[in-house]
C-alpha positions in Angstrom: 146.6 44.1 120.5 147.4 44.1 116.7 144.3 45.2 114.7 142.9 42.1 112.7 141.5 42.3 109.3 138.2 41.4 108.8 138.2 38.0 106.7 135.9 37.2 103.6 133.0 35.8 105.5 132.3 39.1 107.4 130.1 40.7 105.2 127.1 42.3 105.7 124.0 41.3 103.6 121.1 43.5 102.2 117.4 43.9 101.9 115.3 45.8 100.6 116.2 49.2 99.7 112.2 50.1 99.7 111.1 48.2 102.3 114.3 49.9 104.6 113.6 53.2 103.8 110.2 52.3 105.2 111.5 51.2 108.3 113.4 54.3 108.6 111.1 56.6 108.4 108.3 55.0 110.7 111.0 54.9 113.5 111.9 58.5 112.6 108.2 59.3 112.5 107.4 57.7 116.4 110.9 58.8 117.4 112.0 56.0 118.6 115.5 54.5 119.2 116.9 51.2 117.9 119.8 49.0 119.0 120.1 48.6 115.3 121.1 52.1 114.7 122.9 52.7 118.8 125.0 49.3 118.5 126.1 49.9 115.1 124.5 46.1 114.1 126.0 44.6 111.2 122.4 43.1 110.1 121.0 46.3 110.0 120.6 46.8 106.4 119.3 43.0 106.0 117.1 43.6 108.9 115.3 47.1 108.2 115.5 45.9 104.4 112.8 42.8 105.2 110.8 45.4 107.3 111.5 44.8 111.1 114.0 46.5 113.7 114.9 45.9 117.3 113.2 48.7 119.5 115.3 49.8 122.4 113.2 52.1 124.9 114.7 54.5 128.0 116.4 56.4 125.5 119.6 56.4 123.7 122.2 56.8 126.7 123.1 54.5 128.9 124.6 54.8 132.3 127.1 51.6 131.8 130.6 51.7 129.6 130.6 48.2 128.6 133.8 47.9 126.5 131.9 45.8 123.2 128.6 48.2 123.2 128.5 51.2 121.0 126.1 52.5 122.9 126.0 55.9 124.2 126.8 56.4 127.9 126.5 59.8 130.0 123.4 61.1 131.8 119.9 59.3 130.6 116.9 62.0 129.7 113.6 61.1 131.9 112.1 58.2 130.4 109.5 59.7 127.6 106.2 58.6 129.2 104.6 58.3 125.7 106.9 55.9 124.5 105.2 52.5 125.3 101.9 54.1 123.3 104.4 55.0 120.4 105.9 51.5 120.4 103.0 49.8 120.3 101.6 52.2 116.9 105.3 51.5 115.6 104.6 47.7 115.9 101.1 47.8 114.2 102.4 50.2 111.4 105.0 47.7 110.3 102.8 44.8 110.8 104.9 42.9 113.2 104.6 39.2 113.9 106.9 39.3 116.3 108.4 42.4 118.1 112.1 42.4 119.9 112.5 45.2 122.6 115.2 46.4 124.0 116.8 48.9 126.7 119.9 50.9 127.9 120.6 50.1 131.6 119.0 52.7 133.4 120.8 52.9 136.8 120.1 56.4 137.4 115.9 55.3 138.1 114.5 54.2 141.5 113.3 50.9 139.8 115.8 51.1 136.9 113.0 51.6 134.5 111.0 47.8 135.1 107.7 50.3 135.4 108.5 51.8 131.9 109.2 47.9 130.6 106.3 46.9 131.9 104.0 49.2 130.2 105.5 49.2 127.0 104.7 45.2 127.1 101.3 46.2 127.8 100.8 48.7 125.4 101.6 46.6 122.7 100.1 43.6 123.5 97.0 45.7 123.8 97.2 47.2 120.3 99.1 44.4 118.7 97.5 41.3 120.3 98.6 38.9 117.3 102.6 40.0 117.8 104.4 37.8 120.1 106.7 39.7 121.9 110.5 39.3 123.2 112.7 41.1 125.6 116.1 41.4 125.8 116.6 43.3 129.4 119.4 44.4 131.3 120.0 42.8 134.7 118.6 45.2 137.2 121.2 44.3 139.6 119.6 41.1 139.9 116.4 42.7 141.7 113.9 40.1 141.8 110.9 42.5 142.2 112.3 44.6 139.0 112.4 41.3 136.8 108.7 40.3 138.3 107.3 43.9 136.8 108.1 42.5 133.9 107.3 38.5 133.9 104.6 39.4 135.4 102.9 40.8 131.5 104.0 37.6 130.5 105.9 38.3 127.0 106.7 35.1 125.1 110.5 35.4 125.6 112.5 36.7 128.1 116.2 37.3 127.0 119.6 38.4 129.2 122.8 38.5 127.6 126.0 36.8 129.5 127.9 38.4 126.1 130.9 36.4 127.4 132.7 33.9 129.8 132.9 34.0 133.1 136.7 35.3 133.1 136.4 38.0 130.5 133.7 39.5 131.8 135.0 42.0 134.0 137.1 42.9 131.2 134.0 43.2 129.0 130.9 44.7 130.9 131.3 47.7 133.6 129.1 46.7 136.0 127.6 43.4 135.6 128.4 40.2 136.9 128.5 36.9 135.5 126.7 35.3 138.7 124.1 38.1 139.0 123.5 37.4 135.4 123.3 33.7 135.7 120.8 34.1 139.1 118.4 36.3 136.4 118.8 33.7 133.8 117.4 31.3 137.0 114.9 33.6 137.9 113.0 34.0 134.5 112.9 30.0 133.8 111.8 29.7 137.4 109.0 31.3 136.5 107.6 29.6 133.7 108.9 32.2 130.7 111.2 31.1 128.0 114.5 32.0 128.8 117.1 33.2 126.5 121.0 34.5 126.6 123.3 35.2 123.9 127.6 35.6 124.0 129.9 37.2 121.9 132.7 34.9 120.6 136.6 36.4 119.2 137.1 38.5 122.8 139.9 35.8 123.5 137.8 33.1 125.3 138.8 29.1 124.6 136.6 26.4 123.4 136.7 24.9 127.3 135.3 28.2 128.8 132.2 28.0 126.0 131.3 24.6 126.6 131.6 25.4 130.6 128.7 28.3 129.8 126.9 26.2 127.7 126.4 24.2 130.7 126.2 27.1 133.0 123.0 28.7 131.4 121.7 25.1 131.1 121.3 24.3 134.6 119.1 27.7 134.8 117.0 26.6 132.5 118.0 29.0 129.5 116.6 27.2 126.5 117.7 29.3 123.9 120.9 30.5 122.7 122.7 32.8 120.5 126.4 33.2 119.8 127.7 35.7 117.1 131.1 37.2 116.4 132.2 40.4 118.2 133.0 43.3 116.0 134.6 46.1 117.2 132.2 49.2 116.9 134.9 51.7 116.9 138.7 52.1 117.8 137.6 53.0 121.1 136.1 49.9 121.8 137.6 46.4 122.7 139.7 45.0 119.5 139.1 41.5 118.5 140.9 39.2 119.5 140.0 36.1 116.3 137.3 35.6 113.7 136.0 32.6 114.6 135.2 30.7 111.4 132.2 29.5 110.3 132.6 26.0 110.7 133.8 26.7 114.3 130.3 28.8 114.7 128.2 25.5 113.1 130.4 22.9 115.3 129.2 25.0 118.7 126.1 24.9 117.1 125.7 21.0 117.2 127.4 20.7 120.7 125.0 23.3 122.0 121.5 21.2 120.3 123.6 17.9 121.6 123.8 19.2 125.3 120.1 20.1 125.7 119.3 23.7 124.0 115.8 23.7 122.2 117.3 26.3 120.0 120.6 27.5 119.0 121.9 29.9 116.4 125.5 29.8 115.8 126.9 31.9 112.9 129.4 35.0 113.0 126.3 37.5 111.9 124.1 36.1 114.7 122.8 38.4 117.3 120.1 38.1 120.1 117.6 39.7 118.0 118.1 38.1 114.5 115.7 36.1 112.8 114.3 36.0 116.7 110.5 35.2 115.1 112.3 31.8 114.8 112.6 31.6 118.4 109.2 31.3 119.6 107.9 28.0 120.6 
């Protein structure tokens, strides 16, 4: 596939130079890991510039390949058992309203690190008790007892990530499946949390295999959605297959709040974490 240029409306926006320099160092100072910094996020800059960050716990390697993620992947270090605590000081320190936590997928751990998820909830909750909280986990092979660990310290929003259509996925994620995905999605409405997923669009999906997901992630009760542009973190990664224009990103937008959503963001910058503090309801 031909290598696309990157049009006039993907361009990354800015913050605070003070305020992310901040940021930086309190991360550095815990040392913690962010999906900001592993995934190579576009909104980084914007993001650490207005003070907040995505934490992403279990370390920095990941025992998946998916073909979008820039993520690490080899053998995981054991969990640092002092990372929930460090979180939690990390969340005070920068005075969060509203904390998004993240993972690597964790395979290699009897219980694929839910234990480690559900004391880092805890802790912060604990230390932080004004910060509403948000998790965007991996699928735990669809392990209902896993995902309970965690419902079960009741964070404000739980979030799993289709990141595409039901064809492309194989072609996109190494080892999860769009149904086990879809039975998690069920799973975390089922039980009373609010349920969030977010896709990447420009991977080569159509407008007819959107709308089907939109209603696919409705019937599960997902309430919130994100969709965003996929931007190829390196050469070794998927390419893209189209910029989807912003006008396409706003029309999906409408058609998502039409068929039932409570909340959708639709805009090529948009990821599962940004301007999540919006999400909460």
């Amino acid at each position: 596939m031909p290598y696309l240029k990157k049009p006039e409306w993907i361009r990354s926006r800015f913050g605070s130079e003070l305020k992310f320099s901040h940021t930086k160092n309190i991360i550095a100072e815990n040392g913690l890991h962010t999906i900001c910094s592993s995934g190579r996020c576009p909104n980084k800059s914007e993001c650490w510039g207005k003070g907040v960050a995505t934490f992403m716990i279990l370390g920095d390697i990941c025992t998946r390949s998916c073909k979008f993620c820039n993520t690490l992947t080899g053998k995981p270090l054991p969990p640092d058992i002092d990372e929930p605590q460090k979180i939690a000081a990390a969340v005070g320190t920068m005075n969060l309203r509203h904390v998004v936590v993240t993972s690597v997928d964790r395979d290699d751990l009897a219980d694929k690190g839910a234990t480690h998820w559900a004391a880092t909830i805890r802790a912060i909750k604990i230390a932080n008790p004004q910060t509403t909280i948000e998790v965007l986990i991996p699928d735990f092979d669809g392990n209902t007892a896993l995902l309970q660990k965690i419902i079960d310290e009741k964070p404000n929003i739980i979030s799993h990530n289709l990141e595409t259509v039901r064809r492309l996925t194989p072609l996109v994620r190494s080892r999860a499946k769009y149904e086990i995905s879809l039975n998690v999605l069920r799973y975390i409405s089922e039980n009373q949390i609010n349920t969030k997923t977010g896709i990447m669009l420009g991977l080569g999906e159509t407008q007819d295999e959107i709308l089907e997901l939109m209603d696919s992630v409705l019937a599960v009760g997902v309430k919130i959605l994100t969709i965003g542009q996929y931007l190829q973190p390196s050469r070794k990664k998927i390419p893209v297959a189209e910029y989807v224009t912003p006008e396409k990103f706003a029309l999906y937008r409408a058609i998502g709040l039409q068929k039932g959503f409570k909340i959708v963001e639709s805009a090529p910058f948009v990821r599962s974490s940004y301007c999540a503090e919006n999400h909460v309801f």
